[in-house]
Backbone as a ProteinNet text record, in pm:
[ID]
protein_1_A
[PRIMARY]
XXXXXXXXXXXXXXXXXXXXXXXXXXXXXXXXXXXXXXXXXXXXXXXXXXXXXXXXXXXXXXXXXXXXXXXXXXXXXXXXXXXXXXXXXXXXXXXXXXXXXXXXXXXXXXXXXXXXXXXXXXXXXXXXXXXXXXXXXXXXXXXXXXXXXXXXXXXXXXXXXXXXXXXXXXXXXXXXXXXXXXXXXXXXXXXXXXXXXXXXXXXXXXXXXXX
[TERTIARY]
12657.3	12728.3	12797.5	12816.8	12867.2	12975.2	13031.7	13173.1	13209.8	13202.4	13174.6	13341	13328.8	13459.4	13446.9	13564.7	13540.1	13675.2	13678.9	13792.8	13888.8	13775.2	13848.3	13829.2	13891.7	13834.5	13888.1	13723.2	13759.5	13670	13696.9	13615.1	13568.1	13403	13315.5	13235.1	13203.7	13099.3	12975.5	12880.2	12756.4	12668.1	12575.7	12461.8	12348.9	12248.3	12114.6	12038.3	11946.5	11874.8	11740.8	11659.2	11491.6	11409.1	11490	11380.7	11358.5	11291.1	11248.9	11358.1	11324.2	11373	11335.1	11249.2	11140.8	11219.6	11335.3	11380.5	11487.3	11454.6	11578.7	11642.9	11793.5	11870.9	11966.7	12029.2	12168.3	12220.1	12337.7	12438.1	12453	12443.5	12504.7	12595	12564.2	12624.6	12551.5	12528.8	12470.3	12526.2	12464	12492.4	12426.5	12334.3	12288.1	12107.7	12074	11960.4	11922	11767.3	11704.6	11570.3	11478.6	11337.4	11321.3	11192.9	11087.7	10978.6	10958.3	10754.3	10651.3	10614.7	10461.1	10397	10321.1	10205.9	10140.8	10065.7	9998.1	10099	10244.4	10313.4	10313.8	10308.2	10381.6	10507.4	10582.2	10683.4	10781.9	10826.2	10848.3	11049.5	11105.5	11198.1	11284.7	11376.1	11409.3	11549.4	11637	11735.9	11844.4	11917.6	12004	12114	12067.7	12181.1	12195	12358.4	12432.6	12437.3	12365.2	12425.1	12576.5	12639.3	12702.9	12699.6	12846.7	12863.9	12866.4	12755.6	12805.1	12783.9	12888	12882.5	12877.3	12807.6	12781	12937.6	12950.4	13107.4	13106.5	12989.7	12986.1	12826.4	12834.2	12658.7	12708.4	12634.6	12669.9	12509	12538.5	12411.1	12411.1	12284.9	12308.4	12372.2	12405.7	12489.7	12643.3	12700.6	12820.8	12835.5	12791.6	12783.6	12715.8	12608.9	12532.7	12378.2	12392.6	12286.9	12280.6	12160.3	12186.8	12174.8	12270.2	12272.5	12332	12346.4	12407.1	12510.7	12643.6	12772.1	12765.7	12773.7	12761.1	12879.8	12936	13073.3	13063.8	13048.5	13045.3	13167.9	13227.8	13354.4	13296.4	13412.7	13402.4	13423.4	13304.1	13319.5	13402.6	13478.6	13565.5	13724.6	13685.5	13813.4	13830.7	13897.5	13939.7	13984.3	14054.7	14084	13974.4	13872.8	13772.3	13703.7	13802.1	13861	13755.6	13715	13608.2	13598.4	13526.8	13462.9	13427	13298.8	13168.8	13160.5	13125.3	13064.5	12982.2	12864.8	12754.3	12691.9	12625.6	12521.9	12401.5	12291.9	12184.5	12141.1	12073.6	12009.1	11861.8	11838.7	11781.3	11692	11582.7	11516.1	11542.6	11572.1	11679.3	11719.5	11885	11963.3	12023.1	11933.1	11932.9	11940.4	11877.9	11896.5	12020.9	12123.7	12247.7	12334.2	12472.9	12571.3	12680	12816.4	12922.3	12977.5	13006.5	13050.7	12986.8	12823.1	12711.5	12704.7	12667.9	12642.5	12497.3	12473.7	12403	12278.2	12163.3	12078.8	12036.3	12036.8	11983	11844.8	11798.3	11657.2	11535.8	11629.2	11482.9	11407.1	11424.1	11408	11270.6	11173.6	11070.1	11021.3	11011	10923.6	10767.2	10784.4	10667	10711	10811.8	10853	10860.5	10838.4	10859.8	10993.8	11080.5	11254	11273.5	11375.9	11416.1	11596.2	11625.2	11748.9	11848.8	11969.9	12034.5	12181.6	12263.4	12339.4	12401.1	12524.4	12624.5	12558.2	12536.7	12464.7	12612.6	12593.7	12707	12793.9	12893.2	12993.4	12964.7	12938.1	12925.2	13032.2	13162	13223.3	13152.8	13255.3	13226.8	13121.2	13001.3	12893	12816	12810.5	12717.4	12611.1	12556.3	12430.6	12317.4	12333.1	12257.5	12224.4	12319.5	12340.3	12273.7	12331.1	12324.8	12199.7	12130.4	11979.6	11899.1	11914.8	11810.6	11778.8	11900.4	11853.7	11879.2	11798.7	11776.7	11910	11910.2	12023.4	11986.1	12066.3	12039.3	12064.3	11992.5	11994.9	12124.6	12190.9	12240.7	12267.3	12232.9	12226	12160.2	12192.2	12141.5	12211.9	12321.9	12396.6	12390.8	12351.5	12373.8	12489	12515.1	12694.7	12675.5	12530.8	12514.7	12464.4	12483.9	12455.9	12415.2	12569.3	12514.1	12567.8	12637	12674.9	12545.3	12604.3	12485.1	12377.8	12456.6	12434.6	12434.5	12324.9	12403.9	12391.4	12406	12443.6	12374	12348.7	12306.8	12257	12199.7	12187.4	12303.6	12279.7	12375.7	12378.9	12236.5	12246.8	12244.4	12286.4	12382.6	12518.3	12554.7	12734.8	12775.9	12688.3	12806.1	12654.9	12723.3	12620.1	12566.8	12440.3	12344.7	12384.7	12374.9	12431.6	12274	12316.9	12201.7	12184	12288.7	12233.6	12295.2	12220.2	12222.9	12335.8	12455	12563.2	12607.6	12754.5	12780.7	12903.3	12901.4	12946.9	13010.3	13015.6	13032.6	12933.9	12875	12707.3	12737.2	12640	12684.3	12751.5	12747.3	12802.6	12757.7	12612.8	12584.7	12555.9	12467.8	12374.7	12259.1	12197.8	12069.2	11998.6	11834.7	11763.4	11611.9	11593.3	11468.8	11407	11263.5	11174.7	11095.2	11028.6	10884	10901.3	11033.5	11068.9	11017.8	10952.5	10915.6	11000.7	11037.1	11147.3	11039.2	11111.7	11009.5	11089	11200.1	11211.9	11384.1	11380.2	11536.2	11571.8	11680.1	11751.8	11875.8	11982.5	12027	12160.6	12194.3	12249.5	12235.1	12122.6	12061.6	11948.7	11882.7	11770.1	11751.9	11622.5	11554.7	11451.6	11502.3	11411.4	11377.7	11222.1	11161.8	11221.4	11222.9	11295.7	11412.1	11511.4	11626.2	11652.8	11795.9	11814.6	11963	11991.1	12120.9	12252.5	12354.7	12500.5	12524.2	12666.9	12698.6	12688.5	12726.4	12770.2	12860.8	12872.5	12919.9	12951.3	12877.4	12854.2	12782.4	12821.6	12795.6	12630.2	12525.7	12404.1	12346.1	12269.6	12229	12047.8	12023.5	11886.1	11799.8	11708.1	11645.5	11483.9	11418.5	11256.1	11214.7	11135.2	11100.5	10974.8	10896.6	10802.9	10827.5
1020.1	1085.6	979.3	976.4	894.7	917.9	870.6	870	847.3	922.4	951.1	968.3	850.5	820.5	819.9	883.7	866.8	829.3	752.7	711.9	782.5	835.1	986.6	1123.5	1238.4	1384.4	1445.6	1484.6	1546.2	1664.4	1776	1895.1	1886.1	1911.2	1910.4	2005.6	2050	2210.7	2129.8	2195.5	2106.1	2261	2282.7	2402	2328.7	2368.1	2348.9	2495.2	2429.4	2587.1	2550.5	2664.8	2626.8	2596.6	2712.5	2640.6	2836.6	2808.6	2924.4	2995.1	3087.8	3124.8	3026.6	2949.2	2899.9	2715.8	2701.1	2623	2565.7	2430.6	2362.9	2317.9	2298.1	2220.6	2192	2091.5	2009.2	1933.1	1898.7	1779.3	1679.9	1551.2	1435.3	1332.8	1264.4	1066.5	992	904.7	782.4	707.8	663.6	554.3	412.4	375.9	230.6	271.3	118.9	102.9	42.4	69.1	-6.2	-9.7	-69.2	-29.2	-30.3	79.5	151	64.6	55	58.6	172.5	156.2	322.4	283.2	378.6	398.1	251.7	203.3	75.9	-42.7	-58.2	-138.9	-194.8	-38.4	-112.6	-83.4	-178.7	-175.2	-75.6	8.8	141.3	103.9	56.8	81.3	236.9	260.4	392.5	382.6	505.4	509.5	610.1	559.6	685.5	799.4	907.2	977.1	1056.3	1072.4	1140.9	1282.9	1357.1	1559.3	1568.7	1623	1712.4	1827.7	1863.8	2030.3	2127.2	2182.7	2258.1	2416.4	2501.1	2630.4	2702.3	2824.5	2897.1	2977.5	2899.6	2966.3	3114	3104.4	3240.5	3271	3397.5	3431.6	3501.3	3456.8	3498.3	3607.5	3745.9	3793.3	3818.2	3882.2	3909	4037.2	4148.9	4231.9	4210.7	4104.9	4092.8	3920.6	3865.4	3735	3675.6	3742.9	3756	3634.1	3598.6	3550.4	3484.7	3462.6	3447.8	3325.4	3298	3132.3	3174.3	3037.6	3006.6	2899.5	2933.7	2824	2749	2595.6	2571.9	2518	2470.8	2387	2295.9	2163.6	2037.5	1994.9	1974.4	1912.5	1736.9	1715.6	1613.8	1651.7	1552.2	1593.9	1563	1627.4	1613.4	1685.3	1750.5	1808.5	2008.9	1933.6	2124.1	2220.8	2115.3	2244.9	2266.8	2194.5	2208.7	2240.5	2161.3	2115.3	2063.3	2088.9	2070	1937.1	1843.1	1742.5	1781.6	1832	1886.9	2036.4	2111.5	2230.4	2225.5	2290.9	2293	2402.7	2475.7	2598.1	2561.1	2602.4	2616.6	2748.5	2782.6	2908.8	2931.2	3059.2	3127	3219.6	3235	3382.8	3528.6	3464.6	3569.6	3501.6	3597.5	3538.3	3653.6	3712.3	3829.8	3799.5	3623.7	3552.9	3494.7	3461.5	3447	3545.7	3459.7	3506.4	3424	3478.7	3366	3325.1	3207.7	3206.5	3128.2	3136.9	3065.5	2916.8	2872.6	2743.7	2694.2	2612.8	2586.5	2482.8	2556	2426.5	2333.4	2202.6	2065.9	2078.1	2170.9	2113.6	2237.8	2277.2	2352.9	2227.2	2091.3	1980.4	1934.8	1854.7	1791.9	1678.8	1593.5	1447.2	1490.4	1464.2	1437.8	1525.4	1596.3	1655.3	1624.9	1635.6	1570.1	1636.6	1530.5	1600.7	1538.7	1576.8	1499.3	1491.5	1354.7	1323.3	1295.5	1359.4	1341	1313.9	1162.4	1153.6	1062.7	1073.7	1000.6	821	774.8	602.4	557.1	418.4	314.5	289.6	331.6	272.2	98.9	44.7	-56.8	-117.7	6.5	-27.7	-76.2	-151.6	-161.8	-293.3	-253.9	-356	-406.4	-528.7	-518.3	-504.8	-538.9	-473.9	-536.2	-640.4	-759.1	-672.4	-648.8	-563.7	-473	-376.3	-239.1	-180.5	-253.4	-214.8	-295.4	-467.4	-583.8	-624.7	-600.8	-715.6	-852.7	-919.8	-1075	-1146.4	-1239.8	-1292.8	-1409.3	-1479.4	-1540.1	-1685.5	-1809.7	-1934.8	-1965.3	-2084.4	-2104	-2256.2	-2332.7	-2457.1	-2428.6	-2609.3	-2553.5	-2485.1	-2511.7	-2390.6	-2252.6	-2227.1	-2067.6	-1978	-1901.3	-1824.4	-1680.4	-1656.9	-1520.3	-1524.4	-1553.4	-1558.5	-1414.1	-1355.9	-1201.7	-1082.4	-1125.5	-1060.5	-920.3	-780.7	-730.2	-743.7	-826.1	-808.8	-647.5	-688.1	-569.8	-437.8	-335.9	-208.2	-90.3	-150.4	-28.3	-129.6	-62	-113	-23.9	-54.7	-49.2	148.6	172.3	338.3	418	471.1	587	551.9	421.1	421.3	448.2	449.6	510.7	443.9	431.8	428.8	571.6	568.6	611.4	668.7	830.9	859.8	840.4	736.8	697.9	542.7	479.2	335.3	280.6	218	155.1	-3.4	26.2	-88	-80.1	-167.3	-209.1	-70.5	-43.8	51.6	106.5	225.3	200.9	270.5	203.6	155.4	210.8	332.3	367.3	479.9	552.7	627.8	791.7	773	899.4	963.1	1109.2	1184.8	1153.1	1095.3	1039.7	1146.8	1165.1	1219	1155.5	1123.4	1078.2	1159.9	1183.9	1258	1226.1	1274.5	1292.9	1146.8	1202.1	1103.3	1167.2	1083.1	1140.8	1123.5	1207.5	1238.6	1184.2	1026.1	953.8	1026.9	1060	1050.8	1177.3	1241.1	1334.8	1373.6	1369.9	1417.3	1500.8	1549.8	1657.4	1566	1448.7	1400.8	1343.6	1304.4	1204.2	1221.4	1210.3	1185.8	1070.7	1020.6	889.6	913.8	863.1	903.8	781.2	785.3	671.4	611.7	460.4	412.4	440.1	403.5	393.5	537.8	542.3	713	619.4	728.4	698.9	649.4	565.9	615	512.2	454.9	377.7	421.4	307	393.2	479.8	578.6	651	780.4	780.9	899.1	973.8	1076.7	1244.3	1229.6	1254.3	1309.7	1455.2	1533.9	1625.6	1641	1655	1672	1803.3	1785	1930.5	1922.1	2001.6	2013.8	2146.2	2150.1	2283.3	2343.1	2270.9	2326.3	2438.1
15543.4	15433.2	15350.3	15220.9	15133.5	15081.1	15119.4	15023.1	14871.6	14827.4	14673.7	14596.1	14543.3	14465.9	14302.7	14221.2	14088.4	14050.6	13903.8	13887.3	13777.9	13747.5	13657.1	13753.5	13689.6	13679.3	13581.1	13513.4	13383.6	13351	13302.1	13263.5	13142	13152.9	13090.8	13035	12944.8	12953.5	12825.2	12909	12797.3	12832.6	12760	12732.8	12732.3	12796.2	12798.2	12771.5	12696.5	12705.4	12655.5	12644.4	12661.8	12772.8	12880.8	12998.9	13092.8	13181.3	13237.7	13340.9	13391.2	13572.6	13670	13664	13768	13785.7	13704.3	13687.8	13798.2	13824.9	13917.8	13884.2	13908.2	13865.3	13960.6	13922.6	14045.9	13960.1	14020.1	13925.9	14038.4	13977.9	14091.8	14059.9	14116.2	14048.3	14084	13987	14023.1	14146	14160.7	14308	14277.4	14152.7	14164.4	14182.9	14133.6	14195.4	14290.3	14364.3	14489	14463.3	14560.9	14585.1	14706.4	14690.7	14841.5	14798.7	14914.7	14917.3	14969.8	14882.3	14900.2	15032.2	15070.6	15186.1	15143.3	15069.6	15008.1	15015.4	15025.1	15049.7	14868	14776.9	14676.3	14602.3	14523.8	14509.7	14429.5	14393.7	14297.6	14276.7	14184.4	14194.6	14149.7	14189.3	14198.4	14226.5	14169.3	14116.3	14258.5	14295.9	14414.7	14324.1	14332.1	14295.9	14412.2	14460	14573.5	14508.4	14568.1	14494.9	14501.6	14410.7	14433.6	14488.7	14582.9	14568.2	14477.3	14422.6	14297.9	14347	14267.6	14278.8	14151.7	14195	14029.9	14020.2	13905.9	13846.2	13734.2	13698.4	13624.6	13589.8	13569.8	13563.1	13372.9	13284.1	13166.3	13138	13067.9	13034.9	12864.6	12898.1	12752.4	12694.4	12745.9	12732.6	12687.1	12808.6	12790.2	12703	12684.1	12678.7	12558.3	12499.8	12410.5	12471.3	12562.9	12582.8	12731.7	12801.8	12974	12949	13092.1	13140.2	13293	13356.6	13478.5	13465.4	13511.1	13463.1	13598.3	13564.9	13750.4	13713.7	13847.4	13825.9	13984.4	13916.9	14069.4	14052.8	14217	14258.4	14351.7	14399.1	14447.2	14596.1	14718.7	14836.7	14860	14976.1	15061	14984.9	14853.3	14791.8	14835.4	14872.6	14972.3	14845.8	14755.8	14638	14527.8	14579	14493.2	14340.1	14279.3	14136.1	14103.6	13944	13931.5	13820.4	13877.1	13767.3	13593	13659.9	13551.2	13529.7	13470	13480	13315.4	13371.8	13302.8	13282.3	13142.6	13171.8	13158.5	13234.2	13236.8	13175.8	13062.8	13015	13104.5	13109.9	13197.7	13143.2	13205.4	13154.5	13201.5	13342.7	13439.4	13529.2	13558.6	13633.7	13728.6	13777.4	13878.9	14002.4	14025.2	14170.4	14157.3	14091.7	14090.6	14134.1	14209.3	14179.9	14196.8	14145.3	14093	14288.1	14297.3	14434.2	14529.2	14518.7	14571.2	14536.3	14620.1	14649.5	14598.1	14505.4	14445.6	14519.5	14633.6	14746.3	14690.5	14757.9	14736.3	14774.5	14841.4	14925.8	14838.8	14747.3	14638.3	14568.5	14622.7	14514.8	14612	14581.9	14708.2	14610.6	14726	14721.4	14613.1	14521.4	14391	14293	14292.1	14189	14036.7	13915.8	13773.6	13764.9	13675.3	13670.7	13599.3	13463.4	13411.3	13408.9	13336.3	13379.5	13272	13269.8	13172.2	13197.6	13107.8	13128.3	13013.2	13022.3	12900.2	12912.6	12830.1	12862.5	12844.1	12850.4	12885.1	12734.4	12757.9	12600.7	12556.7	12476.6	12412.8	12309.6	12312.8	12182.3	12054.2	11962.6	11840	11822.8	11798.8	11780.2	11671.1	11630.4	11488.9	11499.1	11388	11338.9	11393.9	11459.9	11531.1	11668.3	11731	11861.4	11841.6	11725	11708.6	11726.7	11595.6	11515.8	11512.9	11575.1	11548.3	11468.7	11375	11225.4	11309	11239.2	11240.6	11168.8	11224.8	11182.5	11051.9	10940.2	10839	10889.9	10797.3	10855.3	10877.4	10996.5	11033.6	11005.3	10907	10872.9	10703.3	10632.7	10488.5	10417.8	10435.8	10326.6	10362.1	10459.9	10469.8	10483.3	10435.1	10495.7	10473.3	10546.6	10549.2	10672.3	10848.5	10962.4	11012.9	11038.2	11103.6	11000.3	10926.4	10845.2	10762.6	10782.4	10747.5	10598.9	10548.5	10357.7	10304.5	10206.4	10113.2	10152.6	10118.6	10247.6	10091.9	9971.6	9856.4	9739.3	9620.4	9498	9389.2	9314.2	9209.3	9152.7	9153.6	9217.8	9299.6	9413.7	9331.5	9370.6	9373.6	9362	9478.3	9585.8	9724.3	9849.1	9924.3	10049	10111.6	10101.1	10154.2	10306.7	10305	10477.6	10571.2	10632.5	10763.1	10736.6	10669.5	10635.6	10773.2	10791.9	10968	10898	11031.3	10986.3	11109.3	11120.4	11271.4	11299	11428	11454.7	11594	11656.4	11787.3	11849.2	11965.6	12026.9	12151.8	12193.5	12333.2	12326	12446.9	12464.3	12434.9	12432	12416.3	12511.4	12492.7	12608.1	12543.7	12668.9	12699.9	12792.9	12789.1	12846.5	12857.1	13011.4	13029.2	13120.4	13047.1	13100.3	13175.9	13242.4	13348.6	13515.3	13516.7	13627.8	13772.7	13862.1	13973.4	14077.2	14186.6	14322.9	14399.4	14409.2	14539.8	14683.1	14706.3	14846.4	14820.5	14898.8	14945	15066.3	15065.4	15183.1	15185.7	15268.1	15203.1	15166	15158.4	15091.6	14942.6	14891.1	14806.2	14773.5	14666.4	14595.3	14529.1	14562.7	14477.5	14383.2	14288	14166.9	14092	14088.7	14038.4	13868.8	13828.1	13754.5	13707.6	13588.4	13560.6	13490.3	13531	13442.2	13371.2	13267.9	13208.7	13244.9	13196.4	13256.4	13334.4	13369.7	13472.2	13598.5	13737	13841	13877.3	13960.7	13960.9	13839.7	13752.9	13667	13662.6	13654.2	13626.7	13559.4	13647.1	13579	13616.5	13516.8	13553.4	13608.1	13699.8	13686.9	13715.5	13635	13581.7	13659.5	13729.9	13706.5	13707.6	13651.6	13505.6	13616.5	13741.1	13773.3	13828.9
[MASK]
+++++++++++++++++++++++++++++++++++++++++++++++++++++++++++++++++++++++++++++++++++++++++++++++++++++++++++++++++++++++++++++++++++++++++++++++++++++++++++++++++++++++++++++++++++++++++++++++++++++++++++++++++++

C-alpha cells in the first residue's frame, strides 16, 4: 500500500461529457515513471498512477438536473473524514447502476485496456516566445539587437494586435488529454499505463476507457 501524500487539498468540479453507459472511469495521482519488460523481454516505459478512493457523491438526471451524469468525489487514503480533493462529473447515457454513497471499483479496469488520460500539465510561468512558440532567435553578433526579442507583433493596419498573435506569456498549466494509452499491468492498488500522461508528481489525473 502507498502512502499517498499531497501538498495541497483543494476542490475541484470539471464535466466531461460525450461518452456512453459502458464507460470506465477512476481518479488517481501520479506516482512517476518506470519500465517493464514484455513476454519478448522488451522495453515499454509506463507511467504509475496510485487510485484513489472515490465515491459517487451525487447521481444528477435529467428530470431533476436537466441532464445525466455521475458526480464522483476522491479523498485521500487513510483520511477518516474523508474530505474531498477532486470531484468530477462524468455524463452518462444511464445512470440507473449508480448510487450516491458507493464506492467507485478499481478492478472494472484490465491489463490491455485503451484509456485515456487527463490532467492539469506542469505550470511554466511567464515564458517567451522562444520557449513559448519556437521562434528562432535573431543574430547574436554583427550588430544585432534583436536576439529573443519577439519583433514586430502587427502592421500599420488595423491599429491594434490581432487576437491569437502568438507572444510571450504564461506557459503551462493547462488540461491536457492523451489518448489511446494502453493498461500494461493493475493491481488493486495501482495501474501502469503505457508512456507519459500529463501533470507533475503527485497530481490529480482522471482516467477514462470508453470500451
Amino acid at each position: 500500500m502507498f502512502n499517498i501524500v499531497t501538498d495541497f487539498v483543494f476542490l475541484y468540479h470539471f464535466v466531461f461529457s460525450g461518452y456512453s453507459e459502458t464507460m470506465k472511469f477512476i481518479l488517481g495521482q501520479k506516482l512517476g515513471m518506470t519500465r517493464v519488460f514484455d513476454a519478448d523481454g522488451k522495453v515499454i516505459p509506463v507511467t504509475r498512477i496510485a487510485f484513489l478512493p472515490c465515491v459517487v457523491s451525487q447521481v444528477k438526471t435529467q428530470d431533476k438536473d436537466g441532464y445525466v451524469s455521475v458526480q464522483v468525489s476522491a479523498h485521500k487514503q487513510l483520511d477518516e473524514k474523508k474530505n474531498p480533493m477532486r470531484i468530477m462529473e462524468f455524463r452518462l447515457d444511464d445512470v440507473s447502476g449508480y448510487k450516491k454513497g458507493e464506492e467507485v471499483k478499481t478492478d472494472q479496469f484490465a491489463a490491455g485496456d485503451i484509456v485515456e488520460v487527463t490532467a492539469k500539465s506542469k505550470g511554466k510561468g511567464f515564458a517567451g516566445t522562444i520557449k513559448r512558440h519556437g521562434f528562432h532567435r535573431g543574430p547574436a553578433s554583427h550588430g544585432g539587437n534583436n536576439v529573443r526579442e519577439p519583433g514586430s507583433i502587427g502592421a500599420q493596419q488595423p491599429q491594434r494586435v490581432v487576437k491569437g498573435k502568438k507572444m510571450a506569456g504564461h506557459m503551462g498549466a493547462t488540461t491536457i488529454t492523451v489518448k489511446n494509452l494502453k493498461v500494461i499491468d493493475i493491481n488493486k492498488d495501482t495501474i501502469l499505463i503505457s508512456g507519459a500522461v500529463p501533470g507533475p508528481n503527485k497530481g490529480i489525473v482522471r482516467v477514462v476507457s470508453k470500451q
